[in-house]
C-alpha positions in Angstrom: 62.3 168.9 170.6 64.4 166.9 168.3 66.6 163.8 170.1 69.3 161.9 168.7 69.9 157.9 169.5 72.8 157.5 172.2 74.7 155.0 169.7 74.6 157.8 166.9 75.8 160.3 169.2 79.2 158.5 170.5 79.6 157.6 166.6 78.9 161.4 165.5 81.4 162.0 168.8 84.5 159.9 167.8 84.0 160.7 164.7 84.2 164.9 165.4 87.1 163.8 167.5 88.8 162.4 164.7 88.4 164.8 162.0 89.4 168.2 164.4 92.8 167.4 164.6 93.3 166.6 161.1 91.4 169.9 160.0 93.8 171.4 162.3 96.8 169.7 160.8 95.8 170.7 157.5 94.7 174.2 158.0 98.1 174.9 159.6 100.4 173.5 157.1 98.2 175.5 154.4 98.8 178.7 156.4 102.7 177.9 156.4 103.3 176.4 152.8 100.1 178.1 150.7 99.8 174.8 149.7 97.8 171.6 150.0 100.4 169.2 149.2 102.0 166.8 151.8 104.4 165.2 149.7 107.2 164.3 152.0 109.9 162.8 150.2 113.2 165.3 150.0 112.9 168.7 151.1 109.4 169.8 152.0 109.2 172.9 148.8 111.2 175.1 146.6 112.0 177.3 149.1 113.8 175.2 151.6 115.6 173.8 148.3 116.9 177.2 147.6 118.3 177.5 150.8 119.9 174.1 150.7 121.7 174.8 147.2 123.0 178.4 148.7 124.2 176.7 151.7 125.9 173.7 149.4 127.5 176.8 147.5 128.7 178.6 150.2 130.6 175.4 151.5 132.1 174.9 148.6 133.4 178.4 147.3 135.5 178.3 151.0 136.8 175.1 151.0 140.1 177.3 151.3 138.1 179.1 154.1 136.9 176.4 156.4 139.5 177.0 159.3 138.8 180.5 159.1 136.4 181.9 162.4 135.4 184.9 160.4 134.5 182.7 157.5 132.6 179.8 160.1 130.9 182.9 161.9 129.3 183.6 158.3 128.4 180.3 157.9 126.3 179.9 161.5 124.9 183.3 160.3 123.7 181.9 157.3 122.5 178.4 159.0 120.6 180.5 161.7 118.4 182.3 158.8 117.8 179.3 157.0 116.9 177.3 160.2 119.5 174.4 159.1 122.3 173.1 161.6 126.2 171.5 159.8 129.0 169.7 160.4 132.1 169.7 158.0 134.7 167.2 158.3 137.8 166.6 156.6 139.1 163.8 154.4 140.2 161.9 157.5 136.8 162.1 159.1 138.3 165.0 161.7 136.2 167.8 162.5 136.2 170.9 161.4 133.4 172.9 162.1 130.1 171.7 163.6 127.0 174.2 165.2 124.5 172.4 167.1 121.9 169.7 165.5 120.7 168.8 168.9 119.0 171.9 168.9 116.8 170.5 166.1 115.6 167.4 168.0 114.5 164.1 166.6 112.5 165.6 164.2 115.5 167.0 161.5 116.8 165.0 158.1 119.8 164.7 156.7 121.6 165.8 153.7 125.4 164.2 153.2 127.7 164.8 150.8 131.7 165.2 149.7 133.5 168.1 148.7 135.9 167.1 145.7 138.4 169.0 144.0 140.5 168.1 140.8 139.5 164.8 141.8 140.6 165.0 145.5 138.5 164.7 148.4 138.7 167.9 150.5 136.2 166.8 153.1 132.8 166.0 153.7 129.6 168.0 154.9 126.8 167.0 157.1 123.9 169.2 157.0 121.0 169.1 159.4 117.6 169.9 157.9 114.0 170.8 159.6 111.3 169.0 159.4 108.7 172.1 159.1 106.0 170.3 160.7 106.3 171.3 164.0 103.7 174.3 164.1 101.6 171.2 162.0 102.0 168.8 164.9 101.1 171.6 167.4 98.0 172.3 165.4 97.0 168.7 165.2 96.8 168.3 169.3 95.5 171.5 169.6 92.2 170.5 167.7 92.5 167.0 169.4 92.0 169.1 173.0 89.4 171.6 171.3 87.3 168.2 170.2 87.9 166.4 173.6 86.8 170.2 174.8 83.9 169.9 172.8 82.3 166.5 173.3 83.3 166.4 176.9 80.8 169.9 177.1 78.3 168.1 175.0 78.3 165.2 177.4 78.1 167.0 180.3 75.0 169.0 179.1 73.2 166.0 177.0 74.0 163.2 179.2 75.5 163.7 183.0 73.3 167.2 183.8 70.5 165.3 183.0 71.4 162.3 185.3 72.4 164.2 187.8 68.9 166.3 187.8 66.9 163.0 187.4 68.8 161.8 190.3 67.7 164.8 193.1 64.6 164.9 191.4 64.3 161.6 192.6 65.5 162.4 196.0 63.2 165.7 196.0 60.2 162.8 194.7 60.9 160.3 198.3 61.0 163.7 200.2 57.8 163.7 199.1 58.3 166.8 196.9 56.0 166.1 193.9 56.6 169.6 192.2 60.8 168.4 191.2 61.4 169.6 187.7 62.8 167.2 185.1 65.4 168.5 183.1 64.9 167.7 178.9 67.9 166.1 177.0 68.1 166.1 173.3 69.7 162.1 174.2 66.8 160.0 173.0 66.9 157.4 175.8 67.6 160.1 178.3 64.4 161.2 177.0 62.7 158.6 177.3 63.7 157.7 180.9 62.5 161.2 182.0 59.6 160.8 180.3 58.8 157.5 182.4 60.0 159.4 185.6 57.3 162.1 184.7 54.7 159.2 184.6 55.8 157.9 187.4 55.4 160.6 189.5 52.5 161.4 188.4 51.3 158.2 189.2 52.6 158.4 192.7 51.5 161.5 193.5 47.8 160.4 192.0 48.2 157.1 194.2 49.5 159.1 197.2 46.7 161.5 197.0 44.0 158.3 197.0 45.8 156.9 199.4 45.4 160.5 201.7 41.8 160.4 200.4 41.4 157.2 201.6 43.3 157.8 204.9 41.1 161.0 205.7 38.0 158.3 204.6 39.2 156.1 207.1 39.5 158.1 210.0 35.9 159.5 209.3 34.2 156.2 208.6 35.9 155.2 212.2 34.9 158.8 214.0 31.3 158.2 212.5 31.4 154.5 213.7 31.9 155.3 217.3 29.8 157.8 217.6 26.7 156.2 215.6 27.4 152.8 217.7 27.6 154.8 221.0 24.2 156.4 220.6 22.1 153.2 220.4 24.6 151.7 222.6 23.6 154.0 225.0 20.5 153.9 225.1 20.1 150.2 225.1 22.6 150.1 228.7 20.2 152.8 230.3 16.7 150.6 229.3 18.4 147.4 231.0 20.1 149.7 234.1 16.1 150.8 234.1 14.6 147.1 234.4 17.9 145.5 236.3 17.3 148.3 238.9 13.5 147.2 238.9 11.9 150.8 237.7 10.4 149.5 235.8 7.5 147.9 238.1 4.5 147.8 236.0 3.6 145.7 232.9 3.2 148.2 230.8 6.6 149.7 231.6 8.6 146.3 231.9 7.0 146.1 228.0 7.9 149.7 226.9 11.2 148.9 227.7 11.6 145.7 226.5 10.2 147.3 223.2 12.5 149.9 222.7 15.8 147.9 223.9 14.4 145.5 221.1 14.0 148.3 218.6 17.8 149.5 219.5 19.6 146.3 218.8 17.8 146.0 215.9 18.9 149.3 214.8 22.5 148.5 216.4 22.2 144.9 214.2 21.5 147.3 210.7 24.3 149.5 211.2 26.6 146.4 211.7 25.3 145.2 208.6 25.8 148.4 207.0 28.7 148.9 207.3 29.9 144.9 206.8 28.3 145.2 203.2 29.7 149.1 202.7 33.2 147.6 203.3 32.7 144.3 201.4 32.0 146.8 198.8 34.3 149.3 199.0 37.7 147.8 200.2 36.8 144.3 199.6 36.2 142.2 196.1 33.3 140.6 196.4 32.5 138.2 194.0 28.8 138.6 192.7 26.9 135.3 191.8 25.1 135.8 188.9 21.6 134.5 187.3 18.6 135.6 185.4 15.8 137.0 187.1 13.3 139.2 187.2 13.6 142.4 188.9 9.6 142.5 189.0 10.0 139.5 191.8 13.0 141.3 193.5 10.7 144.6 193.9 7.7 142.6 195.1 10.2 140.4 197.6 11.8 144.2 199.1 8.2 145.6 199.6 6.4 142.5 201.5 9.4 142.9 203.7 8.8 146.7 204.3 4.8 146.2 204.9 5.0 146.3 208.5 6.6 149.5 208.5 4.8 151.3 205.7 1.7 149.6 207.9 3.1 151.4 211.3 2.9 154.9 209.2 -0.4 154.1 207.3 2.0 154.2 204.0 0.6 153.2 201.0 3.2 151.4 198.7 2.0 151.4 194.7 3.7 149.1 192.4 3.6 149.4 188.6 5.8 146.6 187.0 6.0 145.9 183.9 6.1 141.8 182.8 9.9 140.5 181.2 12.1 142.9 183.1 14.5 140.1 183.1 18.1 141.0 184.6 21.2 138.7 185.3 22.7 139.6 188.7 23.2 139.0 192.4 19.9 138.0 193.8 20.7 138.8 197.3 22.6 141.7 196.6 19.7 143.5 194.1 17.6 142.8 197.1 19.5 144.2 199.5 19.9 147.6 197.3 15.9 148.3 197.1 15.4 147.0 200.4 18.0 149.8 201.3 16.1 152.0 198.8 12.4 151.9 199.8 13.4 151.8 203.7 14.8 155.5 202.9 11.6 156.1 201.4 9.5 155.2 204.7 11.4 156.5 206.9 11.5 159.9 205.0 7.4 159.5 204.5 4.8 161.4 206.6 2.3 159.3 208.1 -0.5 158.7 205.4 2.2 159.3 202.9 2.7 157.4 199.5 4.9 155.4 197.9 5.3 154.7 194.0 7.4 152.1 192.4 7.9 151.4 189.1 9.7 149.3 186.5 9.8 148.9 182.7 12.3 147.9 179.8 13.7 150.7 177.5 16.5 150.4 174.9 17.5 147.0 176.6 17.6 148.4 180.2 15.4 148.1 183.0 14.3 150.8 184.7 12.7 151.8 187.7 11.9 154.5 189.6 10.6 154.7 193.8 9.1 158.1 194.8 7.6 159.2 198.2 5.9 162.2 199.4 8.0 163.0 201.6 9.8 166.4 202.1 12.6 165.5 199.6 16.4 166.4 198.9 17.9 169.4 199.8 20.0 170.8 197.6 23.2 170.0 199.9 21.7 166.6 200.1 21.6 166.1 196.8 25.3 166.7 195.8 26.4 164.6 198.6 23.3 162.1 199.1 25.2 159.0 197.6 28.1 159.9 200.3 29.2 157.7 202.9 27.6 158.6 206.5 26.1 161.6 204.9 22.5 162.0 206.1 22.0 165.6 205.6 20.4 166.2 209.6 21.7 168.5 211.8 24.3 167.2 214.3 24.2 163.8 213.0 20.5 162.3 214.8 19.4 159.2 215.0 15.2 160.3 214.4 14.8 158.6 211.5 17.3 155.2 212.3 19.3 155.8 209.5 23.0 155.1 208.8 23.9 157.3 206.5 25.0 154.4 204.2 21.9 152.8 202.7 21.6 155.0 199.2 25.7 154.8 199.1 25.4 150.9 199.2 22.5 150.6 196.7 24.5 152.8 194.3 27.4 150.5 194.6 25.8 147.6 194.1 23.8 148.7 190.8 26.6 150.1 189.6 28.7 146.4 190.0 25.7 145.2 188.1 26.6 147.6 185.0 24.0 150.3 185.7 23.9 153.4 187.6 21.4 155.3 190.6 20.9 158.7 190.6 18.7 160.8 193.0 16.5 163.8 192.6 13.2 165.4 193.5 9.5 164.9 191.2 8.3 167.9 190.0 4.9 167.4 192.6 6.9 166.4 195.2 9.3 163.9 197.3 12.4 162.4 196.8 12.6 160.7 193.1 15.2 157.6 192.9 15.8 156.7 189.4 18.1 153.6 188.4 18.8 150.9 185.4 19.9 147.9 184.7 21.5 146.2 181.9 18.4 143.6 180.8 19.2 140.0 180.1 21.2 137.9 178.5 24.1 139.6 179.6 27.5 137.1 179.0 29.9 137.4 182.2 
């Protein structure tokens, strides 16, 4: 749709409001005089002049007759068709017949002059012409109203409608009705405000549905939280009721469980830790601390820390790294992610399972890959694996210790790193983990 600057439309305004009533004006006096012409000095055209010269005439030929009411009712009669008013006075300046010029108004001329016979003065005549511009005049405001009529309209529908609609719309938008219609102007600016209202509410109603998102998010994470700290919690109260209340008599009780209220604050200390990172990482910026390494070293550091475990299920863990796999990141943090990573694996491997890693550089990434033998994704579990909380076991269990946030944490963190995680399942097998890195030098 075509718009039109503000400033040009007031000028193109007063200037329409201008013009009508002299179009107006004109048209009029053409209608009444065939004529263009607006010469106003004498009488206004031949006709009126014709009139005037017939009256003079009249006047004269009676000079013997100007006492006379029959001869004076002739005289109005005459006056009346003509449209002209007159007063004749006599030598001495004393009336002697006069109709009504008042009735003429301000807007009549004058013609004057003396009556003289064989060199006397008989009298003098006064006669009251009309100014035919009244119909003219009438004309002239007319259009003025018509153009005030007019632009008034085209104000009302260009400019105030518009306004006014922007202005409930606005209301309707703090109701917290995001479907409020803007209405279009052909006004430029008006345009252009309702096309920043549009983006506005769009962006509002894109921030209020994040921040619904993250409301709902928030009331989960806390839901989950309770109920994934009550479990161990639990537990770990019922084991120290047990020895407080001395059940536990024997040795090998008293270290059964010591052992397992160890092994639940352990699992009570990774969930806490969990979920510090997870938040540091979702709601938090924190600031990574960069440095070249190589991700060969960070592999071999997150499996000597695993050995125990893998050793527990008689899980073999293979490395194949390739030598220069040099990345520039968060020591700590890379850790953390294929610590998280490989503990999945284990705890999703059968005893006497196995456990592949690799890494190499392609296309200057590094890549690796960590498969297990284990059972592997779900199909469910692979559209939501990388979810917070989400473990993908039936009514939430604790079997295999995990908290539902170690894959959505590693993802996170190789993502801040500039790569990306994604999860599947190998063709012979178990779950398949596949990620890269941007390799080194990398500037920051």
């Amino acid at each position: 749709m075509k718009t039109i600057r503000l400033r040009s439309f007031l000028l193109l305004s007063f200037f329409f409001i201008l013009q009508m009533p002299w179009i107006f004006f004109i048209t009029a006096h053409f209608m009444e005089t065939k004529t263009f012409n607006l010469d106003k000095s004498g009488p206004q055209d031949e006709i009126q002049q014709k009139q005037l010269i017939g009256i003079v005439r009249l006047i004269e030929a009676g000079t013997d007759k100007w006492s006379d009411p029959i001869w004076q009712d002739q005289l109005r009669t005459q006056l009346r068709q003509v449209k002209m008013e007159a007063a004749i006075l006599s030598a001495s300046d004393q009336e002697i017949f006069r109709t009504n010029p008042e009735r003429l108004g301000a807007s009549s001329s004058t013609e004057r002059f003396s009556v003289i016979v064989d060199g006397q003065l008989l009298g003098k005549v006064v006669l009251y012409l009309p100014k035919s511009y009244k119909v003219q005049v009438i004309s002239m405001f007319a259009g003025l109203f018509l153009a005030l009529f007019i632009i008034g309209a085209a104000m009302r529908r260009f400019l105030l409608n518009p306004l006014e609609k922007m202005s409930s719309a606005a209301r309707q938008v703090a109701e917290g009705d995001w479907d409020a219609k803007l209405p279009l102007s052909r006004i430029t600016e008006i345009s252009e405000v309702r096309d920043g209202f549009d983006v506005m509410v769009k962006g509002l109603r894109e921030s209020f549905r994040k921040q619904a998102k993250l409301e709902e998010e928030r009331r989960f994470v806390i839901a989950a939280v309770a109920h994934d700290l009550r479990t161990p919690l639990f537990a770990l109260r019922g084991y120290l009721d047990g020895l407080e209340q001395g059940i536990a008599q024997s040795p090998e009780k008293i270290t059964k469980y010591l052992a397992v209220c160890k092994e639940k604050s352990a699992q009570l200390d990774r969930l806490v830790e969990d979920l510090f990172t997870f938040t540091k990482m979702e709601y938090l910026e924190m600031k990574l601390h960069y440095k070249s390494i190589d991700f060969k070293h960070i592999l071999q550091q997150s499996m000597d820390s695993l050995s125990p475990q893998a050793r527990q299920k008689h899980i073999s863990i293979v490395c194949h790294a390739a030598d220069g796999c040099f990345i520039s990141g968060d020591v700590h943090l890379l850790e953390r992610s294929i610590n998280n990573l490989l503990d999945n694996a284990v705890r999703h491997t059968p005893s006497n399972g196995e456990i592949a890693v690799q890494c190499y550089l392609e296309n200057d990434q590094v890549k690796f890959t960590i498969r297990d033998t284990g059972p592997g994704f779900s199909a469910e579990e692979l559209e939501r694996v990388f979810e917070p909380l989400y473990r993908g076991e039936i009514s939430r269990n604790r079997s295999t210790g995990g908290s539902g946030l170690g894959l959505t944490i590693s993802q996170k963190i190789i993502r801040r790193h500039g790569g990306d995680l994604a999860a599947g399942n190998h063709p012979e097998g178990g779950a398949h983990l596949a990620g890269w890195i941007p390799a080194a030098p990398i500037r920051f």
